[in-house]
C-alpha positions as CSV (number, residue, x, y, z in Angstrom):
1,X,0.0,0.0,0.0
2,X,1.3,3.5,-1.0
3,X,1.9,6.2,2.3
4,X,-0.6,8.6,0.2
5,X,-3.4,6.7,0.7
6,X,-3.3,6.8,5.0
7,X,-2.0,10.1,4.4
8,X,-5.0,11.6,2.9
9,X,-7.5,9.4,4.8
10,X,-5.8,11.3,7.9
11,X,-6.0,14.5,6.7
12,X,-9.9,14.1,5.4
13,X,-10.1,13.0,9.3
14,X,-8.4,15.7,10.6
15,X,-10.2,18.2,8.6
16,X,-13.4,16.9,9.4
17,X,-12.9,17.4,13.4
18,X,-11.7,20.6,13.0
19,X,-14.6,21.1,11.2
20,X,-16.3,20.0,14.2
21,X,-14.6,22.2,16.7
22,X,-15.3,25.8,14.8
23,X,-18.9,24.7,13.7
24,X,-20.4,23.2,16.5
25,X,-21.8,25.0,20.0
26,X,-22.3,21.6,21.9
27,X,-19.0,21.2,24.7
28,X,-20.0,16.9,24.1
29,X,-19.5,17.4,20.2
30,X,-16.1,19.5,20.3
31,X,-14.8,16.9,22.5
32,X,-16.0,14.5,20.2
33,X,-14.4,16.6,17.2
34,X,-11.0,17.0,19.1
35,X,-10.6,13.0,19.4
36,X,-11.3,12.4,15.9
37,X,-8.3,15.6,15.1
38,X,-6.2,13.3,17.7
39,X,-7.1,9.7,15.5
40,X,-5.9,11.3,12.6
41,X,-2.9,12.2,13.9
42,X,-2.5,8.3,15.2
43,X,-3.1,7.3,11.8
44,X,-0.2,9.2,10.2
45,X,2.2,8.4,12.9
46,X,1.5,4.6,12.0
47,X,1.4,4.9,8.8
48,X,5.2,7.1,8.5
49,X,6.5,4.6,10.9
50,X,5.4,1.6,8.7
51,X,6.6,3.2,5.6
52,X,10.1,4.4,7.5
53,X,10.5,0.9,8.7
54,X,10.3,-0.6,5.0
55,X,13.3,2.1,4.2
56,X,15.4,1.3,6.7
57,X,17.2,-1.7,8.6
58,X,15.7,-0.9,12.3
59,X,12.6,-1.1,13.2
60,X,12.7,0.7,16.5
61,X,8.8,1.8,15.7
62,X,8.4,5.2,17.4
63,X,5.3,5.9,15.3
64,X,3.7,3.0,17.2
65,X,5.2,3.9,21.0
66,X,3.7,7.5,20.5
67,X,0.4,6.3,18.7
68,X,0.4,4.8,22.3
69,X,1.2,7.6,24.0
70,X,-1.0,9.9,21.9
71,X,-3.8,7.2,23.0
72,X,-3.1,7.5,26.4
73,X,-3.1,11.7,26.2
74,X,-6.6,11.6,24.5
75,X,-8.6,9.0,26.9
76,X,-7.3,11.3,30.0
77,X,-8.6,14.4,28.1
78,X,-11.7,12.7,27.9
79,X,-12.5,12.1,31.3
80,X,-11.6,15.2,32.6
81,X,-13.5,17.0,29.5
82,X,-16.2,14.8,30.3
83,X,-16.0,15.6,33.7
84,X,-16.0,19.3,33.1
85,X,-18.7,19.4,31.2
86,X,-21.0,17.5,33.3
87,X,-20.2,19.9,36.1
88,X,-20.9,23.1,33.9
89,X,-24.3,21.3,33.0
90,X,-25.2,20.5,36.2
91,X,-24.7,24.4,37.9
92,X,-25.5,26.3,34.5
93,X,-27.9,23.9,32.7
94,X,-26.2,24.1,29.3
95,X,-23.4,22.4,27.7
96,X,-23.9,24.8,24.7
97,X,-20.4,27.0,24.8
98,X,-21.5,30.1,23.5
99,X,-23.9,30.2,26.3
100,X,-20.8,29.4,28.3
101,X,-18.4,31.9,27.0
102,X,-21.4,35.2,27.9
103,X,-20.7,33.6,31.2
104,X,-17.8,33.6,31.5
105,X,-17.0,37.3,30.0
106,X,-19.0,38.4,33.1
107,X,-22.3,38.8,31.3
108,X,-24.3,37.1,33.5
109,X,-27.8,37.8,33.5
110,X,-29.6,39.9,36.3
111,X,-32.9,38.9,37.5
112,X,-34.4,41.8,35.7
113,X,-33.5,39.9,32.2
114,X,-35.5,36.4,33.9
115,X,-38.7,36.3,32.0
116,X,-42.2,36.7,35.1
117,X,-41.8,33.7,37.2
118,X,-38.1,32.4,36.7
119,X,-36.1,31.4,39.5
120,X,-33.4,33.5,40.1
121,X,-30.2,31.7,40.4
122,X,-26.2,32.1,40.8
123,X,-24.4,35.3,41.8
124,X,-27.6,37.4,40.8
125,X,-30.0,35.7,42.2
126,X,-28.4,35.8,45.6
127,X,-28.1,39.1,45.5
128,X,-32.1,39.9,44.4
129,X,-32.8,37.9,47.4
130,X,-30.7,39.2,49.9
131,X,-31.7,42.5,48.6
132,X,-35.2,41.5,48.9
């Protein structure tokens, strides 16, 4: 098999989850996105280190340790991205991130922008009720 053909299967992968991350809002997706930009990256570090091993007299195959390594990076992102997100969801509601970056540029809403008969909650609502 010729190196162009993992080579362009990676970078249709990688293209697609990058893609992914500018395009979507959902935090669950982007992660999603992110581990698809990582596969791609596994796939060329395979595929070099077959085709550099075919070249050469020693196969030491440190495409293959750092695929490993690459693997082991990703599935810890996960589970802390994971993590992350289920917290944010969990105190704010959302896991949409443009909903999430307002917040976090300190454009929280105040209770006079809750519609008649929301709860006020967070920072704001504390305040209208202590104020109350």
């Amino acid at each position: 098999m010729h190196l162009a053909y993992p080579a362009v299967l990676s970078a249709l992968l990688f293209c697609t989850g990058l893609y992914g991350v500018l395009a979507r809002r959902n935090a669950i997706l982007v992660l999603m996105s992110v581990e698809l930009m990582l596969n791609a990256v596994n796939l060329d570090l395979v595929a070099f280190d077959v085709w550099l091993s075919r070249t050469t007299e020693d196969t030491l195959h440190s495409g293959q340790a750092l695929t490993l390594f690459t693997i082991a990076i990703a599935a810890a992102e996960i589970g802390i991205g994971l993590a992350i997100v289920l917290a944010v969801h969990r105190n704010k509601g959302t896991a949409d991130i443009d909903r999430l970056r307002d917040t976090a540029e300190g454009h929280e809403s105040s209770p006079d922008d809750l519609p008649s008969g929301t709860p006020a909650t967070g920072a704001a609502g504390q305040k209208a009720e202590a104020t109350a």
